[in-house]
Structures are given as structure tokens and as C-alpha cells.
C-alpha angles and dihedrals in degrees: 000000000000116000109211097201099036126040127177082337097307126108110240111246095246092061105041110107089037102049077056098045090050096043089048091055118117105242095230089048087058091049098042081044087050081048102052091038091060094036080059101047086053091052093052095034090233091177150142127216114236120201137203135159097286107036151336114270116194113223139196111237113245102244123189128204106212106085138237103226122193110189111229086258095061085040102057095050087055089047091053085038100054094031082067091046098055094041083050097046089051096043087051087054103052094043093050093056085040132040096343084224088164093044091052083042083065084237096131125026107248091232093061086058111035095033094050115103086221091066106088105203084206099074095054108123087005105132101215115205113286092356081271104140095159109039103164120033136188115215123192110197124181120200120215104176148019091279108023140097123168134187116247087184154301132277103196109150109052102352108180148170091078083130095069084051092066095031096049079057092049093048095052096042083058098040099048119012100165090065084061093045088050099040130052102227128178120248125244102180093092091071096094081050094051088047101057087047101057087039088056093048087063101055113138139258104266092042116121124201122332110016112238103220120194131185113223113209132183083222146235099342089061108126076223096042094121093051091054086040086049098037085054098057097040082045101050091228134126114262105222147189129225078246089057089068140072123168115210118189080343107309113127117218146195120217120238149171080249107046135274118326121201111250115223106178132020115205096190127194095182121102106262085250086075105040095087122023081195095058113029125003103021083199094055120133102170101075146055118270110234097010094130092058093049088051089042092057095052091257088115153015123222110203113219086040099226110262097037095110086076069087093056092054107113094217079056088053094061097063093054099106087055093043091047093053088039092062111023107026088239148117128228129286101197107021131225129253114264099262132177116213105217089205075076104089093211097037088045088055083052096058094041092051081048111038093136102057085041140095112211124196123188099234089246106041133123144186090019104300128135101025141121123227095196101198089062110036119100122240090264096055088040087052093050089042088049083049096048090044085054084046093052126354106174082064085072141067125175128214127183119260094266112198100229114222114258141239134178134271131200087239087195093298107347141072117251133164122255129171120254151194142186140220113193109196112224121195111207121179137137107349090325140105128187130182114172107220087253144071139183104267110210117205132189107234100199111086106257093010114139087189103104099172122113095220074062106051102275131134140207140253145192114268115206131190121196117227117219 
């Protein structure tokens, strides 16, 4: 287990000034700080919807004040890594709904492509504007060692919690200004600009003069309500529901008091199944009528292009170094995780053998639900999860138990160690990438938990990035 802060009992040079700062904190200054922090989420509603069988609860996220910190060195590895993984991700999308070249290369097993829900067979042959699918990624990335940083996976559809991202800075600019004065710490606050910027590079081919950029949001009851709310604002850009468009011969608008405005982009945080009553669910009510087939004729972008989660799925994931070499010539930058993929009959006989030094994720999964953490599963969870593996094996993969480095946490008062991740959030359009030096850093909250997801339990932090 690798301590960021600490290592063989010296304090690692990008945390020095702030490791004394925090040991020389009066405890009653940190609790009055946690207290003002949260006083401060609430003001601004900074929440996430939880959901269960029975109802949605809003939350406030768990935010920590001692800080993750990443020298430009480290940085700049993460940004080439993740810059090759972007241009990669998009080149495999746009093969896959074109000419299939790494399917015929015998790369990637058909089935894992034309069998996955992810894949829309109606984007097959569809050329989407500037052959960019996945515009905006979330990476979460885990670091074992010194050196090295590895993907856990890729969040290309809907990535979100890039909010928490800006506001985590707010609130510790507020909280502790000296450290700023002190430091010289990367900003994060151009990342709405950059946004509207890459967004703007994809219009599409019809459009004339500024592009007019929405956000379409299920509404209110989104666990990420509050990020598309918040992106709105920091965009300039109007926040809309399915109910706020109409499309007419194609065109896609936007209702107002003063009549309809031609809609451009669409930067859309709905599952592709409600986007088009038309095409996919004919109840929904989420989406625009008519809204595919004024993407299909060149009146409007949808970013995330729909179908462009078959790059999420986690059996997907396992094939990105290959994916990253077929396309580019290149190996990775930042490496995957060692996964089994239990479609693989021998592969499959390993995990079950294993089961308790394993993680297991179901291909589709998200937030945390639906895994094993072998380690700690009884004999009756490791038993149904040996029985689901047998069912339906290419709806698992396997990865070993990693001991995510630590950082830590104000644990009231006191500093106490907790595992980490961190999902940097890349913009790619028309010939541009942008990653701003900065990323949302997840922490688990419960002493030796490796579950970092909020939905789970887990909390943010600050993620600071030195500059030279």
C-alpha cells in the first residue's frame, strides 16, 4: 500500500508545507473549518440523489479538508496518458459503427461488440461531427506505486461529478487562503470555459455562426441535477427538459418567451433509451421527438453521440491496451489494471478458484453496485457470486484486491489514512484537447474501505496540482 504523504518515514516533497501545516492545526480550528465547509455545501446545495427501493434521498457530499496533492511531473504523465486514451476511445467508436477493422483484425470478439446494450445499431454508418463520439471522459485512475498510475476504467457516456471538482476548490480557497498564497497551485475554474469551447468545435454541419449550445437534463430528481444546474450557469447556456424542445422539418428548438430558438448542440446527461421517444423508448418522457433524425441530417450534435457507452463497459475496458496500439501504434501511457475476463473458459475456472482475493464487476455495473470484494464476502455471497460467474459468465470480469494508495483524512480532529482514487475530466473536439491540472479526488471514508463512491459511503477531496 503506497502512502502518498508519507513514504519510508519521509514526507514526500509535494506535501511538505502542507503535512506541517496540517499537524500544526489546532484541533478546534479543523472542526470549526469541517463545520463551516459543510455549512457552506448546504448554502450552495451542493447534493446527490440516492436511491433505494422505496424513495430518493438528497445528500450532502462528504468533503474533506486536507488535501490530495499530484507534483507537475506526475501531472503531466496522467495528462499524455489520458490524451491517448481519449484520441483511442474515440478512434474505436467510430471504427466499430463503421468498417469494424479491429473486429475483422480478430482484436475484439464480435459478440462483445454486437451483443453489448451499449452498441446502438442505429448508428451504425452514421458519420457524427468530427468523427468525436466521446467528447468529455471521466478517467479514474488509481496509483500503486511511486511511479505508477493505472485506469480503473472509463466513464465516456455521462461522466459526472466534475462540480465537485470546482466547488471542493471554492471551498478551500475560502477555508485556507494562506495555503494558496504560499503554494502555487494550478487553477480548475477554466474547465466550463473549456467546455463550451470543445462543444463549439463539434457543431455540426448546417450550423451557421455561434453555435447555441443547451444542456438536456432528466430534471430535478437526477442524482446529478445540481452538476448540469451548476455547468449551466458557469457555461452560459440554457439548462433544459426533454419538454423545452421541439424539433420541425429537422431543426431542432428550444421554447421561449420570445419565440423558438434554433438549437446547435446538444450536451445531453439522459441515458441514450430516453433521448427519442421515436427511436428507443416510445414512453419516454424524458427526451425530444424527433431529435435522432435531426442529428442524422447534420441540424444538431448530441454530445455524448448515443452509443458511445459500448466504450464504458468494463469487458470493453480490458481490451484498451489493444485498442490503444491498433489504432495509434502505440503503448500505453497509463496501464490497465490485470483483469480476467470470466467469458474466457479458462480465465472464468481461475476467478471462481479465487473468488476471495478477487474483485469481481458485473460488465455493465456502475457506482459500486453489483461487485464482490472477495476478501470480504462471506461464504454465502462468495457462493451466489460462484453461481452467477457459471449463469453468465461474459457478464463478469475479475480484477485482483489493489491497495489504493492513501491519503489522509481530518478523522474529526486527527489525521488518519483513507484509499483514493482520482477521475481527471478530458475535453476532446475538432483538432483540441483540454485537461484542466486538476481532477475530483474520491475518498472512502470508512478506515480500510477500498469503496470510493459516494452512492457507497465515500467523500471528496481537493485535488492540487503543483505548478513548476
Amino acid at each position: 500500500m503506497f502512502n502518498e504523504v508519507i513514504n519510508k518515514s519521509t514526507v514526500r516533497s509535494p506535501y511538505n508545507k502542507v503535512f506541517n501545516w496540517a499537524e500544526a492545526l489546532p484541533k478546534n480550528i479543523i472542526l470549526k473549518k469541517q463545520i463551516q465547509a459543510e455549512n457552506l455545501f448546504k448554502k450552495i446545495g451542493v447534493t446527490f440523489s440516492v436511491y433505494n427501493n422505496y424513495d430518493v434521498s438528497e445528500r450532502l457530499i462528504p468533503f474533506d479538508l486536507f488535501p490530495r496533492i499530484l507534483s507537475s511531473t506526475e501531472w503531466i504523465k496522467i495528462e499524455k496518458g489520458i490524451k491517448q486514451r481519449s484520441i483511442a476511445i474515440n478512434a474505436f467508436l467510430n471504427d466499430v459503427y463503421h468498417r469494424a477493422e479491429i473486429i475483422k483484425a480478430k482484436i475484439i470478439p464480435e459478440k462483445l461488440i454486437y451483443n453489448n446494450p451499449a452498441y446502438d445499431i442505429k448508428m451504425v454508418d452514421f458519420n457524427v461531427p468530427k468523427n468525436i463520439y466521446s467528447p468529455i471522459i471521466g478517467t479514474d485512475i488509481i496509483r500503486t506505486n511511486e511511479i505508477d498510475f493505472k485506469v480503473l476504467e472509463d466513464n465516456c457516456r455521462t461522466p459526472s461529478g466534475v462540480s465537485y471538482m470546482i466547488e471542493n476548490r471554492e471551498i478551500m480557497m475560502r477555508m485556507f487562503p494562506e495555503l494558496f498564497e504560499s503554494l502555487n497551485i494550478e487553477a480548475v475554474d477554466s474547465y466550463p470555459s473549456y467546455l463550451v469551447d470543445i462543444l463549439k468545435s463539434l457543431a455540426p454541419k448546417k450550423c451557421k455562426g455561434d453555435p447555441k449550445i443547451v444542456i438536456l437534463t432528466p430534471g430535478h430528481l437526477n442524482s446529478a441535477y445540481y452538476e448540469h444546474s451548476f455547468l449551466a450557469d458557469l457555461m452560459g447556456v440554457e439548462l433544459v427538459q426533454g419538454s423545452d424542445l421541439y424539433v420541425n422539418d429537422n431543426i431542432t428548438y428550444m421554447k421561449t418567451t420570445e419565440g423558438p430558438q434554433k438549437i446547435d448542440i446538444i450536451y445531453r446527461r439522459i441515458d441514450d433509451e430516453y433521448l427519442d421517444p421515436l427511436y428507443y423508448k416510445n414512453d419516454s418522457l424524458l427526451g425530444v421527438p424527433g431529435v435522432i433524425n435531426s442529428y442524422k441530417t447534420g441540424n444538431v450534435n448530441i454530445c455524448s453521440a448515443p452509443g458511445a457507452g459500448l466504450a464504458d463497459d468494463k469487458a470493453i475496458y480490458t481490451f484498451m491496451p489493444e485498442i490503444i496500439k491498433f489504432y495509434l501504434g502505440e503503448e500505453p501511457i497509463l496501464k490497465n489494471i490485470k483483469t480476467w475476463r470470466c467469458y474466457d473458459k479458462k480465465e472464468s475456472k481461475y476467478v471462481i478458484n479465487n473468488l476471495e482475493k478477487l474483485v469481481v464487476k458485473e460488465v455493465h455495473g456502475s457506482g459500486g453496485y453489483g461487485m464482490l470484494i472477495g476478501s470480504k464476502a462471506s461464504k454465502k455471497e462468495l457462493n451466489i457470486f460462484k453461481n452467477k460467474i457459471n449463469k453468465d459468465p461474459e457478464n463478469f470480469i475479475a480484477q485482483p484486491i489493489l491497495e489504493l494508495s492513501t491519503v489522509p483524512i481530518f478523522d474529526k480532529s486527527t489525521l488518519s489514512d483513507r484509499h483514493v482514487d482520482l477521475r481527471p475530466f478530458s475535453l476532446i473536439g475538432h483538432k483540441k484537447f483540454k485537461l484542466v491540472s486538476g481532477a475530483l479526488t474520491r475518498v472512502a471514508l470508512k478506515k480500510n474501505s477500498l469503496i470510493v463512491n459516494s452512492s457507497q459511503g465515500g467523500g471528496v477531496k481537493d485535488t492540487w496540482v503543483l505548478a513548476d
